[in-house]
PyMOL Python script that loads the backbone (N, CA, C, O; Angstrom):
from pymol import cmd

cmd.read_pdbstr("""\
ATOM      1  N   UNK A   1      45.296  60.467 -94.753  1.00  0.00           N
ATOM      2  CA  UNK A   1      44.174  61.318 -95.116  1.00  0.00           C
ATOM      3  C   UNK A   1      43.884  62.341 -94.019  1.00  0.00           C
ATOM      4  O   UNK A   1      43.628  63.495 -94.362  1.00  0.00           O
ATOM      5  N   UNK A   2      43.903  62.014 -92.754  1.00  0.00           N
ATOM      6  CA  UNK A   2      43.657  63.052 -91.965  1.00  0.00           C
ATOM      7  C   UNK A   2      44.737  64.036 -91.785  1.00  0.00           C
ATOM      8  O   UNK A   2      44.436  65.223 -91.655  1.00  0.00           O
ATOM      9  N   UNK A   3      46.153  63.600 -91.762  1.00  0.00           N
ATOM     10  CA  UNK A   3      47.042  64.839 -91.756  1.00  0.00           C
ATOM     11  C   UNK A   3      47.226  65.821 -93.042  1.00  0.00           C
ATOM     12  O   UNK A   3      48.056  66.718 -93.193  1.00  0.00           O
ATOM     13  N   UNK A   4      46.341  65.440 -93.803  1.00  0.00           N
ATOM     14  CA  UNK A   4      45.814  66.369 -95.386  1.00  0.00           C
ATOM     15  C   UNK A   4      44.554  66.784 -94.981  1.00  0.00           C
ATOM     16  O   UNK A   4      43.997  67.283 -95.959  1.00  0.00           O
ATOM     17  N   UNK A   5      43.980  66.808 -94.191  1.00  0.00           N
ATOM     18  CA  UNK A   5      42.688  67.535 -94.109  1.00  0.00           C
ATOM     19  C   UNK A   5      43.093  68.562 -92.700  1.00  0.00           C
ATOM     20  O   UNK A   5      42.417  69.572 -92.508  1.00  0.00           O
ATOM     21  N   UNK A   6      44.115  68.245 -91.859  1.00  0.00           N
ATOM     22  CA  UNK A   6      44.491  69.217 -90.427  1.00  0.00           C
ATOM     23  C   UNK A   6      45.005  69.461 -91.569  1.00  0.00           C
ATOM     24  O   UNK A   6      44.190  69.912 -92.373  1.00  0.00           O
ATOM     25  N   UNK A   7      46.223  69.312 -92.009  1.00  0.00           N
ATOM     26  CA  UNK A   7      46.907  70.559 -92.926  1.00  0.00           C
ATOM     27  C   UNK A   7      46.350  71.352 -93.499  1.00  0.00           C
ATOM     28  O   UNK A   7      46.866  72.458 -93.659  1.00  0.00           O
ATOM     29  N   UNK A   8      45.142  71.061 -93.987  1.00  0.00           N
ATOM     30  CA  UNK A   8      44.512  72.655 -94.717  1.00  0.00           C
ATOM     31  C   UNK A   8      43.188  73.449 -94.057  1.00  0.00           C
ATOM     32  O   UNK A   8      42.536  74.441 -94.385  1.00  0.00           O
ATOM     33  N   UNK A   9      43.119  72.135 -92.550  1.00  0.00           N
ATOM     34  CA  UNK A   9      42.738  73.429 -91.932  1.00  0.00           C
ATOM     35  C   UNK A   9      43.281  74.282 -90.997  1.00  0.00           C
ATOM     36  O   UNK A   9      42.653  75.179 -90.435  1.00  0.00           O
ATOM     37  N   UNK A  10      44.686  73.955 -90.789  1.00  0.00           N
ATOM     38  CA  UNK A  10      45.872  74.857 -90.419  1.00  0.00           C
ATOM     39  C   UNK A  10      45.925  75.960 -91.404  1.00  0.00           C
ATOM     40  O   UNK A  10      45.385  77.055 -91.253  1.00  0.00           O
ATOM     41  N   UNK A  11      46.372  75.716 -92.060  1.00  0.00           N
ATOM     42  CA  UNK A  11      46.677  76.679 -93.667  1.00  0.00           C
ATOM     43  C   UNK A  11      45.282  77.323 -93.439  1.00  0.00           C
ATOM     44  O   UNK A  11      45.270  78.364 -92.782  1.00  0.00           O
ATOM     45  N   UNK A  12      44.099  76.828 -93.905  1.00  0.00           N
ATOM     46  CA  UNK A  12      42.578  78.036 -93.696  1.00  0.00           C
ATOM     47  C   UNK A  12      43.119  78.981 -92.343  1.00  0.00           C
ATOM     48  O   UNK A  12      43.482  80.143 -92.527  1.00  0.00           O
ATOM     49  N   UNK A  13      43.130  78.407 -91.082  1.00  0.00           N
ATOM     50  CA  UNK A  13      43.512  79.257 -89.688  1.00  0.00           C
ATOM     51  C   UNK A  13      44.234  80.362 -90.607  1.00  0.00           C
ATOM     52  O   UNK A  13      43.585  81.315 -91.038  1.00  0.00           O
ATOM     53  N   UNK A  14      44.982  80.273 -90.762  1.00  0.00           N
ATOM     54  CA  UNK A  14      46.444  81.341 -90.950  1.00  0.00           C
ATOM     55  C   UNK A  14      45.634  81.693 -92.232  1.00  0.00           C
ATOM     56  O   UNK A  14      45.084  82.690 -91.764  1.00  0.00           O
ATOM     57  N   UNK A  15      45.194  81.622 -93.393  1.00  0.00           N
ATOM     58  CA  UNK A  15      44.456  82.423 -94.175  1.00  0.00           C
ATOM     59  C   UNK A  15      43.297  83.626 -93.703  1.00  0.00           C
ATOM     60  O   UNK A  15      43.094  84.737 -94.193  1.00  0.00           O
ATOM     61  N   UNK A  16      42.822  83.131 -92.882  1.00  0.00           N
ATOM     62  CA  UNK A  16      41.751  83.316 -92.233  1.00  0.00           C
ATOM     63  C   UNK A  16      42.374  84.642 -90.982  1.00  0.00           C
ATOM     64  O   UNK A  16      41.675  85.538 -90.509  1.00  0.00           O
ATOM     65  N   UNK A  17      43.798  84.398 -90.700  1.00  0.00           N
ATOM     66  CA  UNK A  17      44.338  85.794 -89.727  1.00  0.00           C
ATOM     67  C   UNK A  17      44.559  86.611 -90.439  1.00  0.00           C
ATOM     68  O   UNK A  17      43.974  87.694 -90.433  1.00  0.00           O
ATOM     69  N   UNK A  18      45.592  86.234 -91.339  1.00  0.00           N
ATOM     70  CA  UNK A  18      46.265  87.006 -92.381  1.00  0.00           C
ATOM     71  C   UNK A  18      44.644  87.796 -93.127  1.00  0.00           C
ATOM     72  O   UNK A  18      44.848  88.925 -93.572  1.00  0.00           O
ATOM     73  N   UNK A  19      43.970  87.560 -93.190  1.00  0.00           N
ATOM     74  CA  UNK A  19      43.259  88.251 -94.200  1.00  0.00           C
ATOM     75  C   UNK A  19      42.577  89.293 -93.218  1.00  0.00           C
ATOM     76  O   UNK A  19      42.258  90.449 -93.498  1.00  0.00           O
ATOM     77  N   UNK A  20      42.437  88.693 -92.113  1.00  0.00           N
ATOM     78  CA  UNK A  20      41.762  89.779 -91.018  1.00  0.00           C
ATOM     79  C   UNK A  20      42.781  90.684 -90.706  1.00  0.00           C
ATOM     80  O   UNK A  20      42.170  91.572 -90.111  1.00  0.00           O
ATOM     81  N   UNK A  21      43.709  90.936 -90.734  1.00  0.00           N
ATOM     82  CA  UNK A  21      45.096  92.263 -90.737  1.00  0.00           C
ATOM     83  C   UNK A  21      44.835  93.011 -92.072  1.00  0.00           C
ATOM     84  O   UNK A  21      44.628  94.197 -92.329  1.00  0.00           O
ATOM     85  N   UNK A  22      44.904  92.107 -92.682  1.00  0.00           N
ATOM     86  CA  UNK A  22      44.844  92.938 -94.099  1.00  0.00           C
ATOM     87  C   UNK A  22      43.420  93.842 -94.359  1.00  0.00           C
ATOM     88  O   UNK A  22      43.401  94.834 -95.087  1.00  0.00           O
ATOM     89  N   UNK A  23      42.422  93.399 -93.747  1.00  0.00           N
ATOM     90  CA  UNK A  23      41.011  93.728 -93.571  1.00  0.00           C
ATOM     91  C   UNK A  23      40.988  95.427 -93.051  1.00  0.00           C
ATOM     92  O   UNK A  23      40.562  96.461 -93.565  1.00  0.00           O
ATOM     93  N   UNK A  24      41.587  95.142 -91.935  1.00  0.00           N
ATOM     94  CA  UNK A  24      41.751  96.220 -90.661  1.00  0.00           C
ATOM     95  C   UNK A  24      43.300  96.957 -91.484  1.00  0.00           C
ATOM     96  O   UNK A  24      43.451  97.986 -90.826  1.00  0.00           O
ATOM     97  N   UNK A  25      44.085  96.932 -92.206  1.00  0.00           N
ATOM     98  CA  UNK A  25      44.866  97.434 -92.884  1.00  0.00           C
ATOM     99  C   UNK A  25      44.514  98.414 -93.595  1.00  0.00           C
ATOM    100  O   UNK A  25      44.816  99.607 -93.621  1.00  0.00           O
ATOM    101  N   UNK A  26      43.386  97.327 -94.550  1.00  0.00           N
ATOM    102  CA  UNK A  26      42.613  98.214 -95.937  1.00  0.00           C
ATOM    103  C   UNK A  26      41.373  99.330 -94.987  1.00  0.00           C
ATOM    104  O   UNK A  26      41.073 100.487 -95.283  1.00  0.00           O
ATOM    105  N   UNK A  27      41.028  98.782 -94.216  1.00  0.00           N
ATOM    106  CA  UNK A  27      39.776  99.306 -93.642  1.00  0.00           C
ATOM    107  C   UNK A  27      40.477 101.035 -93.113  1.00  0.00           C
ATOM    108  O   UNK A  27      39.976 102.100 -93.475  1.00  0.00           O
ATOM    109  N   UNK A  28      41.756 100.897 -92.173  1.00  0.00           N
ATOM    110  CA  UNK A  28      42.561 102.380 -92.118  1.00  0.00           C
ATOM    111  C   UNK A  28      42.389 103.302 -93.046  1.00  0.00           C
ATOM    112  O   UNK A  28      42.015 104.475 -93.041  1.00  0.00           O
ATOM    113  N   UNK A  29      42.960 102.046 -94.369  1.00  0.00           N
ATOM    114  CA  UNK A  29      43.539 103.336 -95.330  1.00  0.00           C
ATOM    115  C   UNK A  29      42.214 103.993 -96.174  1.00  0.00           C
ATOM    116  O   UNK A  29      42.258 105.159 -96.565  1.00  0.00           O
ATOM    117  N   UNK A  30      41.257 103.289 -96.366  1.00  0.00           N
ATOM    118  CA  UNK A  30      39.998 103.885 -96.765  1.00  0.00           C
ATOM    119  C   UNK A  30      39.235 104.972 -96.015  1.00  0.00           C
ATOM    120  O   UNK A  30      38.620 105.957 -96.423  1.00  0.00           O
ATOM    121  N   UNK A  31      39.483 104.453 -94.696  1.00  0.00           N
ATOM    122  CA  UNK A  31      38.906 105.214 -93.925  1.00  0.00           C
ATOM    123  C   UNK A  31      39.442 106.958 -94.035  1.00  0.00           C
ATOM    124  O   UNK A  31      38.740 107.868 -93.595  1.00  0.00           O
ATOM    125  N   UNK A  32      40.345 107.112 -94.479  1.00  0.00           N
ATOM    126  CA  UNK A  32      41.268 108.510 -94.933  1.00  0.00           C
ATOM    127  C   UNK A  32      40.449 109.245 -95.996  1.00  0.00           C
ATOM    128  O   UNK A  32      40.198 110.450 -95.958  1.00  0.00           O
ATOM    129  N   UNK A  33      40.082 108.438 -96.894  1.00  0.00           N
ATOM    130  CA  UNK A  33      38.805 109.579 -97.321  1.00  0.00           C
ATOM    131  C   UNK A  33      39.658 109.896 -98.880  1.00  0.00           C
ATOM    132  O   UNK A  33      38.952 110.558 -99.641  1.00  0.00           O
ATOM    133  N   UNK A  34      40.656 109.630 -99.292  1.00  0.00           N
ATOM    134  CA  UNK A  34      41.444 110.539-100.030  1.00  0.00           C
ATOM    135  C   UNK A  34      41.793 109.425-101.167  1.00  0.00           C
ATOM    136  O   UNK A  34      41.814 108.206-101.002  1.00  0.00           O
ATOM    137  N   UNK A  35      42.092 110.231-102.491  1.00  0.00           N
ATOM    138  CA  UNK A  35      42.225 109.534-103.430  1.00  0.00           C
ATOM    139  C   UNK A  35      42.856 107.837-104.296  1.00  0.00           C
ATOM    140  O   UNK A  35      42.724 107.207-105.345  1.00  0.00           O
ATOM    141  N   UNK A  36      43.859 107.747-102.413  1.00  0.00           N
ATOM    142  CA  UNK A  36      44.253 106.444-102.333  1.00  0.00           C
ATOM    143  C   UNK A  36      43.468 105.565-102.138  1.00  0.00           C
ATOM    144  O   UNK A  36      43.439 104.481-102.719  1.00  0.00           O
ATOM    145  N   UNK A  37      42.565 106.050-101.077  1.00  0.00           N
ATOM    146  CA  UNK A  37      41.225 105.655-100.609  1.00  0.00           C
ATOM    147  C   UNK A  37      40.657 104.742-101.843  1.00  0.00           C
ATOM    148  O   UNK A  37      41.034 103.627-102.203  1.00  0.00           O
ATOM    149  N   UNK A  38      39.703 105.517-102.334  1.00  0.00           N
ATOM    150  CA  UNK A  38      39.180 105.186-103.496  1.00  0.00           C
ATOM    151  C   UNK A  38      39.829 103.779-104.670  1.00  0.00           C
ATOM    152  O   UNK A  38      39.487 102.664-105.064  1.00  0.00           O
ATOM    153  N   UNK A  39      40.607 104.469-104.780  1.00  0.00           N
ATOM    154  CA  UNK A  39      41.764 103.262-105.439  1.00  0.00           C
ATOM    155  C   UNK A  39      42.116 102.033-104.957  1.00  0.00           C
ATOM    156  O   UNK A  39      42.148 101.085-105.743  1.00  0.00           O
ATOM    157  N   UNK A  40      42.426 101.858-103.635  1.00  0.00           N
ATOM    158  CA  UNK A  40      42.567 100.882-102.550  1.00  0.00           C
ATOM    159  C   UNK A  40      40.895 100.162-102.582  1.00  0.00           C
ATOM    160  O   UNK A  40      40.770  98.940-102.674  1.00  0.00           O
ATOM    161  N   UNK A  41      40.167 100.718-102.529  1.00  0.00           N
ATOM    162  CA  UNK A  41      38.324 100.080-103.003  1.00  0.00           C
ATOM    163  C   UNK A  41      38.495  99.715-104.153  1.00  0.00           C
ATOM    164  O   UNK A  41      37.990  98.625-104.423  1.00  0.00           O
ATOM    165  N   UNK A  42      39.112 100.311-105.072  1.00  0.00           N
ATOM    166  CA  UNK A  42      38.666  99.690-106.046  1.00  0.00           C
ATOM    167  C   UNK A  42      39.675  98.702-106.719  1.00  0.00           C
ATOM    168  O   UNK A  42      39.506  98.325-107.879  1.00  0.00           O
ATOM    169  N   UNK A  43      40.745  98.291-105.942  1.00  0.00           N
ATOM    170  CA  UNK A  43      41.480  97.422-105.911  1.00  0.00           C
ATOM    171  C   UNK A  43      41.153  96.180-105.364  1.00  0.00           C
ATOM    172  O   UNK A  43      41.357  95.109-105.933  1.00  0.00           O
ATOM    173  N   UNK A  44      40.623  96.323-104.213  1.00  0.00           N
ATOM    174  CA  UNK A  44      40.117  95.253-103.371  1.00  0.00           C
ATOM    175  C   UNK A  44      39.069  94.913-104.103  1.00  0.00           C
ATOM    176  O   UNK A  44      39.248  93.749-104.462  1.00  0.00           O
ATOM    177  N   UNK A  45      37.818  95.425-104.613  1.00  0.00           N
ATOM    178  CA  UNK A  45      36.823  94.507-105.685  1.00  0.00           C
ATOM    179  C   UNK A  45      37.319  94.326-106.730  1.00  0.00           C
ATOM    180  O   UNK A  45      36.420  94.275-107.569  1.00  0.00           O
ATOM    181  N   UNK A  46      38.364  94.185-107.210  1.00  0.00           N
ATOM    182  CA  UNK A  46      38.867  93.747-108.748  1.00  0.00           C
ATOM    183  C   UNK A  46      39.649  92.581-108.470  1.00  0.00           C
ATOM    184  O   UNK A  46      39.635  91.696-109.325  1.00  0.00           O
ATOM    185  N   UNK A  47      40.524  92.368-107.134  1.00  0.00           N
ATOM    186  CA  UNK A  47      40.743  91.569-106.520  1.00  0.00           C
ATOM    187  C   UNK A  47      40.310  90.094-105.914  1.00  0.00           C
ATOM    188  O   UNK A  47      40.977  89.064-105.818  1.00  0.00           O
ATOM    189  N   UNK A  48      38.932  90.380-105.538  1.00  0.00           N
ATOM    190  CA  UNK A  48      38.730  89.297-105.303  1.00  0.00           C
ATOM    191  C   UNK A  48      37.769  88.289-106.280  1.00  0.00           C
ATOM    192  O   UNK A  48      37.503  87.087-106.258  1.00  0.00           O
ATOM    193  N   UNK A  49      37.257  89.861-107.468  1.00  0.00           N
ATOM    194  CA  UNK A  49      36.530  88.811-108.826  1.00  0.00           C
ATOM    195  C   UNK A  49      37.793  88.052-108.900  1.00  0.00           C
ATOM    196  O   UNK A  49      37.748  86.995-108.271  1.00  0.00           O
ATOM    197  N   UNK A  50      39.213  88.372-109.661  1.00  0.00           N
ATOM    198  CA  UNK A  50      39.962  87.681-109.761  1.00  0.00           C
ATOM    199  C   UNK A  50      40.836  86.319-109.098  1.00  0.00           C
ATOM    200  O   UNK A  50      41.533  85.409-109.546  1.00  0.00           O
ATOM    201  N   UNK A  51      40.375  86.751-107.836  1.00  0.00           N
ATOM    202  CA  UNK A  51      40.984  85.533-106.993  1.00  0.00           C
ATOM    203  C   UNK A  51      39.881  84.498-107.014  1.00  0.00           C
ATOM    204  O   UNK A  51      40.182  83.375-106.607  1.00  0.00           O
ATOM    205  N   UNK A  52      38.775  84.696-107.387  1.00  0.00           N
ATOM    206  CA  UNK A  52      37.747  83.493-107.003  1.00  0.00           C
ATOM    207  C   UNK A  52      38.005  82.961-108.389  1.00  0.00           C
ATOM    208  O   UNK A  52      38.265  81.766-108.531  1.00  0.00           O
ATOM    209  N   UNK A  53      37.944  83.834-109.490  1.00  0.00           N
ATOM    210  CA  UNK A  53      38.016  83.398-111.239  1.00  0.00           C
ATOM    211  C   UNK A  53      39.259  82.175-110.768  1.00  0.00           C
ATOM    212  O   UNK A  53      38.976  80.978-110.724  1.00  0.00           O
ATOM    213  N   UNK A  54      40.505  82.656-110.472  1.00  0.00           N
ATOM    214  CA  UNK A  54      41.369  81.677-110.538  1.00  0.00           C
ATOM    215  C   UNK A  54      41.157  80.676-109.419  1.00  0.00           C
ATOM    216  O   UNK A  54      41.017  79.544-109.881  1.00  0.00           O
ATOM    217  N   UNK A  55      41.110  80.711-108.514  1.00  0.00           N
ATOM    218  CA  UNK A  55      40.515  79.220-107.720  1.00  0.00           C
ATOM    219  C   UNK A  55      39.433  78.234-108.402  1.00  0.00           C
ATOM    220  O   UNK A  55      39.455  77.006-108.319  1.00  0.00           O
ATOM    221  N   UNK A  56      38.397  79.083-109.155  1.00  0.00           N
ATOM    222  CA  UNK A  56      37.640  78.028-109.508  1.00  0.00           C
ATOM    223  C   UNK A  56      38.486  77.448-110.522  1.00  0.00           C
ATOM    224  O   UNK A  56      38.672  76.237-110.402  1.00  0.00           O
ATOM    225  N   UNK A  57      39.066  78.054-111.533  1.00  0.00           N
ATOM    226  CA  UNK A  57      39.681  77.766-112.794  1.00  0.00           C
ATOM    227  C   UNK A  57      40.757  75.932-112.311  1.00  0.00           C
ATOM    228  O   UNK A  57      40.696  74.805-112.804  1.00  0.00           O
ATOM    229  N   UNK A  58      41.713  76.607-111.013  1.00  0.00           N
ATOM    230  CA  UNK A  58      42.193  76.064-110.283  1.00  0.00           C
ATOM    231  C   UNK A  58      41.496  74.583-110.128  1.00  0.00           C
ATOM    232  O   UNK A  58      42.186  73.671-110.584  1.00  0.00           O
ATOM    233  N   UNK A  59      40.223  74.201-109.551  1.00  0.00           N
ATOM    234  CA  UNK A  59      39.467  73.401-109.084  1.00  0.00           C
ATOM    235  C   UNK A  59      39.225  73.064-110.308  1.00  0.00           C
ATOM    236  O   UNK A  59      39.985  72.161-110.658  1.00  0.00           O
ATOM    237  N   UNK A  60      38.303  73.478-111.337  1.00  0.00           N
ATOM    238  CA  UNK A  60      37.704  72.816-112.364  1.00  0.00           C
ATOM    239  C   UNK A  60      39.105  71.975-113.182  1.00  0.00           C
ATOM    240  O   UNK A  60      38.806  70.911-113.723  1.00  0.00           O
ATOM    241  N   UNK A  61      40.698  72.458-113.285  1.00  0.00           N
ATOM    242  CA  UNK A  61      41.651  71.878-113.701  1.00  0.00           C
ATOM    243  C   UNK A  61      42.011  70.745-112.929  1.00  0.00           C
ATOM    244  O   UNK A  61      43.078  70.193-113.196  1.00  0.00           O
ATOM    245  N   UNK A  62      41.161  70.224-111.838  1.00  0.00           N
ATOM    246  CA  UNK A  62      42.030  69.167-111.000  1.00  0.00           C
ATOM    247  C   UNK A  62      42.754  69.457-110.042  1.00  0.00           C
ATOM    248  O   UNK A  62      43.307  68.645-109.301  1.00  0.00           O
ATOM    249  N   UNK A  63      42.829  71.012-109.960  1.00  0.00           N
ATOM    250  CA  UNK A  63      44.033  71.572-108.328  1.00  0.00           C
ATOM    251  C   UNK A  63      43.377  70.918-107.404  1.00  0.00           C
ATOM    252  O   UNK A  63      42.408  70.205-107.663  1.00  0.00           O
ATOM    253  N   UNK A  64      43.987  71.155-105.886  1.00  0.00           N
ATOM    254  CA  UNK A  64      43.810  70.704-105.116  1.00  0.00           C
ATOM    255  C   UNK A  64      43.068  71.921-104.240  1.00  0.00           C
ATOM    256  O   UNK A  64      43.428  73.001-104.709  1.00  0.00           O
ATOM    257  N   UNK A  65      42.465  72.032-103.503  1.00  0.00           N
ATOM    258  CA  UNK A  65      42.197  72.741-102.384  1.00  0.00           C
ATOM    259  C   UNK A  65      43.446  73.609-101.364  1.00  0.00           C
ATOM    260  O   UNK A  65      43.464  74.703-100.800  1.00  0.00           O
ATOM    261  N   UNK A  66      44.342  72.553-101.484  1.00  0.00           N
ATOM    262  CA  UNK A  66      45.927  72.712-100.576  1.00  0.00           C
ATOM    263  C   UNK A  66      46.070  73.837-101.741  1.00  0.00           C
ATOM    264  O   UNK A  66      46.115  75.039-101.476  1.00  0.00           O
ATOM    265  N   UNK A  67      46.108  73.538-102.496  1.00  0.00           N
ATOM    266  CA  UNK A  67      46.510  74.834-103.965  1.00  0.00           C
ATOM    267  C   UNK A  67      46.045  76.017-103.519  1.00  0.00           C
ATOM    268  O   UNK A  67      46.717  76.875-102.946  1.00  0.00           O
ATOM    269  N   UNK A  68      44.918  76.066-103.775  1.00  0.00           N
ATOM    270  CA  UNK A  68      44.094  77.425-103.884  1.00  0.00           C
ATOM    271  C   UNK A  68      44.389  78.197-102.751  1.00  0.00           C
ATOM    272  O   UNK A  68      44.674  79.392-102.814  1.00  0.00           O
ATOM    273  N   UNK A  69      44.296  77.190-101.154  1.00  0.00           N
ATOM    274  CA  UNK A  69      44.328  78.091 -99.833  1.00  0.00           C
ATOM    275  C   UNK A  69      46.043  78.547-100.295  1.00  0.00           C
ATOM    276  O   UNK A  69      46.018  79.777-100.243  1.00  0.00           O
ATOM    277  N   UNK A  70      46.998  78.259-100.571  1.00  0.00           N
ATOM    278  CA  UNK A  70      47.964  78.009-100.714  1.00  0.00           C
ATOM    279  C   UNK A  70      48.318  79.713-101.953  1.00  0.00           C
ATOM    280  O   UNK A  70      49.046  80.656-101.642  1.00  0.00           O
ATOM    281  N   UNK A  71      47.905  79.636-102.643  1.00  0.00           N
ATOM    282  CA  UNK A  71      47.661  80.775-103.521  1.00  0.00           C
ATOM    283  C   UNK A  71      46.766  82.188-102.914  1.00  0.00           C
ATOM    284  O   UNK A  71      47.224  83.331-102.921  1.00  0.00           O
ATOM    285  N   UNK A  72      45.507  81.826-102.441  1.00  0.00           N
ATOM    286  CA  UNK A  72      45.117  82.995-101.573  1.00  0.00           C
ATOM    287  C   UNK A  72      46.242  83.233-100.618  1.00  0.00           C
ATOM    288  O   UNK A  72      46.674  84.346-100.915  1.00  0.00           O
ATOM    289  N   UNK A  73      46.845  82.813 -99.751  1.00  0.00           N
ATOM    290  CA  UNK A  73      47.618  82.950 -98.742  1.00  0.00           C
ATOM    291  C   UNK A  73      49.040  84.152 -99.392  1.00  0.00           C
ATOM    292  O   UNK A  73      49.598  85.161 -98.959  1.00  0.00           O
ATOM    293  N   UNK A  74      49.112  83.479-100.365  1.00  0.00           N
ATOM    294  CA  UNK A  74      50.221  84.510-100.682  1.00  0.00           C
ATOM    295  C   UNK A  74      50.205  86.036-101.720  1.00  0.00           C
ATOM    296  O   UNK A  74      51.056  86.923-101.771  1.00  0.00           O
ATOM    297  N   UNK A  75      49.248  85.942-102.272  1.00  0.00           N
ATOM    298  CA  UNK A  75      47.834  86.951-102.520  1.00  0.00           C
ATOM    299  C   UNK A  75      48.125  87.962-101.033  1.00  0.00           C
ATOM    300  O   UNK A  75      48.817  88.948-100.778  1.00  0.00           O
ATOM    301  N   UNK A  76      47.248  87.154-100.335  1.00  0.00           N
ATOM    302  CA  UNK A  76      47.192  87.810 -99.080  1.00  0.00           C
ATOM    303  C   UNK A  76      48.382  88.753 -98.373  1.00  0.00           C
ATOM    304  O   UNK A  76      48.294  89.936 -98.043  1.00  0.00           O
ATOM    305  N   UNK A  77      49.395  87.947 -98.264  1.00  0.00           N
ATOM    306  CA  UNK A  77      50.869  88.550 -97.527  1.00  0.00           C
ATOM    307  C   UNK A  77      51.546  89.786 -98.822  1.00  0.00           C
ATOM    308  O   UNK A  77      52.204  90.794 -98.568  1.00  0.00           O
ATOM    309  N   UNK A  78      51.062  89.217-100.374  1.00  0.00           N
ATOM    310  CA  UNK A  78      51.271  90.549-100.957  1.00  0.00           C
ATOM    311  C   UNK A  78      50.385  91.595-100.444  1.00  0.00           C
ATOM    312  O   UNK A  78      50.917  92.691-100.267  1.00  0.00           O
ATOM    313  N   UNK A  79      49.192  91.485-100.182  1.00  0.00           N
ATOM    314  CA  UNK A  79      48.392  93.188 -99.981  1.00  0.00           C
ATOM    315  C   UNK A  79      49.075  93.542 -98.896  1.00  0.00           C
ATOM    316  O   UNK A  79      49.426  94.722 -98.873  1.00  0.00           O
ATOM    317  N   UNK A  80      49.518  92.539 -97.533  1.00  0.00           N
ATOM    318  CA  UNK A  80      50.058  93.208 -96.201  1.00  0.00           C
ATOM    319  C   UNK A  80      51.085  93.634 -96.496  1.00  0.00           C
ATOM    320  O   UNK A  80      51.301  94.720 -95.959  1.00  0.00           O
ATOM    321  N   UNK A  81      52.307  93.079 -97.486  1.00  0.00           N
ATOM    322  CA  UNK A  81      53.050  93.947 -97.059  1.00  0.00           C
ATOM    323  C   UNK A  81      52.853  95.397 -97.918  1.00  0.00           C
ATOM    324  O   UNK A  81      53.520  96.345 -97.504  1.00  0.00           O
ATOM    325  N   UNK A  82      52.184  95.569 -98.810  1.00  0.00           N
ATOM    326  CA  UNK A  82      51.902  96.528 -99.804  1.00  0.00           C
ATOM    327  C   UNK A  82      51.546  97.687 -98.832  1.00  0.00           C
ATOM    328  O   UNK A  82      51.914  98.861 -98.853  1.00  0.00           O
ATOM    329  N   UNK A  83      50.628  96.946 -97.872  1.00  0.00           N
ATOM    330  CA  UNK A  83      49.654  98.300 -97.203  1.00  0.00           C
ATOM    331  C   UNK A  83      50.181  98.168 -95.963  1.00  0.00           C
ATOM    332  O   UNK A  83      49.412  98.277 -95.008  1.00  0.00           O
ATOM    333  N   UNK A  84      51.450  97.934 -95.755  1.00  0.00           N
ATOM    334  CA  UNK A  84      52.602  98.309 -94.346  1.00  0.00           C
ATOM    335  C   UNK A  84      53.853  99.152 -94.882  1.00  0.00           C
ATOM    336  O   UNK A  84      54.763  99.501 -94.129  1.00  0.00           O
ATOM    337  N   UNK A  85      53.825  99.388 -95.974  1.00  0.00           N
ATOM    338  CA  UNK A  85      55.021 100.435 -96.658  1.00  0.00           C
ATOM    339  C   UNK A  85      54.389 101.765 -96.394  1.00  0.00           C
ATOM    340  O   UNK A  85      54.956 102.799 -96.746  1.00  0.00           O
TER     341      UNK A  85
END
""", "prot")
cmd.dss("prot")
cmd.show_as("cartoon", "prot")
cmd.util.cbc("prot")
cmd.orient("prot")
């Protein structure tokens, strides 16, 4: 039981970096002012209604927690590499 509870708060750590790059990623490209801008905002709030819709969905089906961080995480490494091209 305890190396299932360090494991996902390892996994949170590294959710928790990864999303702060991506933060300071998105935060650049908005900061530009320009029609990507905009789009990139309004990507990121359509985004995360959807990511919470499916975690809870996730949880209320019996997932696990390991799931969900596990699913944000790779969520996540899609926007970085999206907004490093």
């Amino acid at each position: 039981m305890y190396k299932a509870w360090m494991d996902l708060a390892f996994a949170s750590a590294q959710l928790w970096r990864e999303a702060q790059e991506v933060m300071m990623l998105r935060t650049m490209k908005i900061a530009l002012g320009d029609a990507a801008s905009h789009r990139e905002a309004q990507r990121m709030v359509m985004e995360k209604g959807f990511a919470l819709a499916e975690a809870m969905g996730t949880l209320a089906m019996g997932g696990s927690m390991h799931k969900v961080v596990g699913r944000y995480r790779s969520q996540v490494r899609a926007n970085k590499r999206r907004l490093t091209r």
